[in-house]
KEDRENFI-27089 format. One line per field, with one value per residue (C-alpha): residue in one letter; x negated, y negated, z. Coordinates in pm, whole numbers, plus 32768, in hexadecimal, padded with zeros to 4 digits. Layout:
residues N
rest	(A | ...) $
xx	(X | ...) $
yy	(Y | ...) $
zz	(Z | ...) $
This chain:
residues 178
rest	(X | X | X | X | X | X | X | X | X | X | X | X | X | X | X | X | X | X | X | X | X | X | X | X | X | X | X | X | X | X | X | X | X | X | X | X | X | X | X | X | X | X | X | X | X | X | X | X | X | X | X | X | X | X | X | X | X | X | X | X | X | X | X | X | X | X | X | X | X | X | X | X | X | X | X | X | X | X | X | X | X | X | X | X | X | X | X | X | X | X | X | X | X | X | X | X | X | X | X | X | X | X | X | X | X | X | X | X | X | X | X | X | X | X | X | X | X | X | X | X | X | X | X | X | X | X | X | X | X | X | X | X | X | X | X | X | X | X | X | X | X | X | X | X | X | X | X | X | X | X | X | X | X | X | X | X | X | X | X | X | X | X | X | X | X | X | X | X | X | X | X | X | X | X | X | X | X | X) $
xx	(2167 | 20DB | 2008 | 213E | 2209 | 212D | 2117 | 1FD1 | 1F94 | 1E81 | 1D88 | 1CC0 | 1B34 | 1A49 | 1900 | 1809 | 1715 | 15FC | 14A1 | 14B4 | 1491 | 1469 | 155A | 1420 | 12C3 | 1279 | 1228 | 1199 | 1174 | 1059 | 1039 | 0FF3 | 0F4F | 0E34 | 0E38 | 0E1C | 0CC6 | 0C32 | 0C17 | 0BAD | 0A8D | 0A6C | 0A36 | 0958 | 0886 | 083C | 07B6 | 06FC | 0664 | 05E4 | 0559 | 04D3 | 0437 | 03FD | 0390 | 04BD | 0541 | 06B4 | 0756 | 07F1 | 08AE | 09DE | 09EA | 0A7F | 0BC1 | 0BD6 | 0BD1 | 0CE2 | 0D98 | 0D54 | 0DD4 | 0EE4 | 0F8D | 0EFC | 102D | 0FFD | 0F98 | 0E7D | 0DF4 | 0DDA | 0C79 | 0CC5 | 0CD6 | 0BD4 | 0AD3 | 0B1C | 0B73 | 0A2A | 0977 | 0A10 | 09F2 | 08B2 | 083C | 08D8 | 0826 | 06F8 | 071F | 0766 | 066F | 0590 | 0634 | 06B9 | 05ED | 0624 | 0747 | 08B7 | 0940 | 086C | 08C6 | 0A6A | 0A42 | 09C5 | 0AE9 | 0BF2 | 0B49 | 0B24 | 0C9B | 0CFB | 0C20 | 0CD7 | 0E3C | 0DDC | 0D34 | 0E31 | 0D26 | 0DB6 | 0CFA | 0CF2 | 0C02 | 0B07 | 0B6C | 0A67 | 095C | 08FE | 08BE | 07DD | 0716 | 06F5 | 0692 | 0579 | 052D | 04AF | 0437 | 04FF | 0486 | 05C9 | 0690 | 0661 | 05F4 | 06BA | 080C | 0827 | 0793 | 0820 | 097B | 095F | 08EF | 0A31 | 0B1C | 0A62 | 0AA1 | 0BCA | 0C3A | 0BDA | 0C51 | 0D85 | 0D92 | 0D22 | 0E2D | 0F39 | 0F75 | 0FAA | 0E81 | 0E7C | 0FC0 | 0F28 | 0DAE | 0E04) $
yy	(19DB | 1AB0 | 1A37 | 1A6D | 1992 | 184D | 18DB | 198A | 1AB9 | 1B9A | 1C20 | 1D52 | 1CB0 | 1CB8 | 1D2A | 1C60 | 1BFD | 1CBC | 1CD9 | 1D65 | 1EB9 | 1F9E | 20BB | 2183 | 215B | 209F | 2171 | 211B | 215A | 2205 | 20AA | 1FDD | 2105 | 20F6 | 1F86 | 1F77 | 208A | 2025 | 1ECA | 1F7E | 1FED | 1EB9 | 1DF7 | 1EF3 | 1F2A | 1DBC | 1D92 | 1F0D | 1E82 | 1D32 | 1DD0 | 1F1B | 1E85 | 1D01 | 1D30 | 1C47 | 1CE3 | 1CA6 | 1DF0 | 1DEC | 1F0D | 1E52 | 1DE2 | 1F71 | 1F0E | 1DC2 | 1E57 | 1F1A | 1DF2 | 1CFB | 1E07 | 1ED8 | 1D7D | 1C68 | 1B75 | 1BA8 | 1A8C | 1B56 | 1BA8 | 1A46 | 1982 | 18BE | 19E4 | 1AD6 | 19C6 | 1921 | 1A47 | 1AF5 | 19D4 | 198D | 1AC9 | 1AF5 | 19DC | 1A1E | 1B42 | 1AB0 | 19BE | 1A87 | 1BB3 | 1A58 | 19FB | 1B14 | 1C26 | 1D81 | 1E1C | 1E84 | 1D4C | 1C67 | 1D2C | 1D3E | 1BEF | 1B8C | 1C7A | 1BAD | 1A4E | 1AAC | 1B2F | 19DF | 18E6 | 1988 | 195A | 180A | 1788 | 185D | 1911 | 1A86 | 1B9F | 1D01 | 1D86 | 1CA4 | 1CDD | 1E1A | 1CF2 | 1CB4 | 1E6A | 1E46 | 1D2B | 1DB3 | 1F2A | 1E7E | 1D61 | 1CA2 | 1B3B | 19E1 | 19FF | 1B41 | 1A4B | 19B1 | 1AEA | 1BCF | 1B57 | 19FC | 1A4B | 1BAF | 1AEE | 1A05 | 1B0E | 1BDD | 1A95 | 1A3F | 1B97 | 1BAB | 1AB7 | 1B20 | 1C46 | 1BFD | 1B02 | 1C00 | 1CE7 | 1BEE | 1C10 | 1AC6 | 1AA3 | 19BB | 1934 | 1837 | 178F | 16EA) $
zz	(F2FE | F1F7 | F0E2 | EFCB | F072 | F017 | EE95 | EEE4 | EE48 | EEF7 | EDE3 | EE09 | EE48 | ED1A | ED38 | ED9B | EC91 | EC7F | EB8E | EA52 | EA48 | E911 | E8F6 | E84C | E803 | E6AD | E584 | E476 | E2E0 | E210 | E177 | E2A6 | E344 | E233 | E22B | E3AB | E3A9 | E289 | E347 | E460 | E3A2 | E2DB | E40E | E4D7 | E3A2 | E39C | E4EE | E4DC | E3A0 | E425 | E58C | E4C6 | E364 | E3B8 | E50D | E5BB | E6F0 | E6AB | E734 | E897 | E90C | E93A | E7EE | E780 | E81B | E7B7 | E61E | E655 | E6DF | E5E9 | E4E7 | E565 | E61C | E55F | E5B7 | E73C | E809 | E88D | E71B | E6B4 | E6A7 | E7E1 | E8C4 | E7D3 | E827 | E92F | E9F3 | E9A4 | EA0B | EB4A | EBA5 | EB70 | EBF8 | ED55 | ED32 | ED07 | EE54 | EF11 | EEF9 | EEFB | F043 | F0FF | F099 | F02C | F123 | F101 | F177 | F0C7 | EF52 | EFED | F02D | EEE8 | EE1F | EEE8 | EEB6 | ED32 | ED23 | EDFD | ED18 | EBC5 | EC44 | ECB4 | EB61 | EAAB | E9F7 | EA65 | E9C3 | EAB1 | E9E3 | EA64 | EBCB | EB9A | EB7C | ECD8 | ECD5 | EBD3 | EC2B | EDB0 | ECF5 | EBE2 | ECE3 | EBD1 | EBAC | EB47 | E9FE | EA08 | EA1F | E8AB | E7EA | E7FF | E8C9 | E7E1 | E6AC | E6A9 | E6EC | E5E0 | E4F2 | E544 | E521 | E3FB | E338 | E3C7 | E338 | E1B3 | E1F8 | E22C | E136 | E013 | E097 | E09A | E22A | E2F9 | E3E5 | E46E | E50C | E5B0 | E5EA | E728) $
């Protein structure tokens, strides 16, 4: 028996649900253009300022990337403090063990990008700007001391002016603390 003899009308299958997907790349005004670099510079400046004049190592190489996140997408999960710092720090710390542990080889700095990435998703603390942190610390090979000044200060700082800086320009940041 067909399907419109029991009152059953066939319907033509929907799509199945799928991830968002922009129709176009974003694009964005003078305004919030200006706003966006002049944080940029704001927050860069900061940390150049403190390393260059005071002497307090507080730039990472990493940290480039994270500026333009915390200003051009200050509402994103991976912008907020949670993921700014603890993503930095997890990151570099894994770093840290395991050039300690393993050594200096290909496997042993893979290993310790994919145990970084694994360790943010897990505490929920997802920044991919410090994903590069593991790189730099296997490229500088530098002591545990790295792991305080600059990756955790050098977070903080950014957070920190971040934070008034968005504040004086009447942007929310953050959207959450935890």
């Amino acid at each position: 028996m067909s399907e419109q003899a029991f009152g059953v009308v066939a319907r033509p299958s929907e799509p199945a649900p799928t991830a968002h997907q922009p129709s176009q790349a974003p694009s964005y005004g003078l305004r919030t253009g200006i706003v966006a670099c002049a944080g940029v510079f704001t927050i860069i400046g900061v940390l150049a300022l403190g390393t260059y004049n005071l002497g307090w190592l507080l730039l990472l190489g990493s940290f480039g990337s994270t500026a333009v996140m915390m200003f051009t997408f200050p509402e994103l999960h991976f912008s907020q403090p949670r993921s700014v710092i603890g993503g930095h720090f997890i990151c570099t710390a894994v770093g840290l063990a395991a050039l300690a542990l393993l050594g200096p080889s290909w496997w042993s700095l893979a290993t310790a990008a994919a145990v970084s990435a694994a360790l943010m998703m897990l505490t929920r603390c997802m920044h991919p700007p410090a994903g590069s942190n593991p790189i730099i610390v296997f490229l500088a090979a530098p002591h545990w001391g790295f792991l305080f000044f600059p990756t955790l200060a050098g977070a903080i700082t950014m957070v920190v002016v971040a934070v008034i800086y968005h504040r004086a320009t009447r942007r929310v940041y953050p959207t959450y603390w935890y």
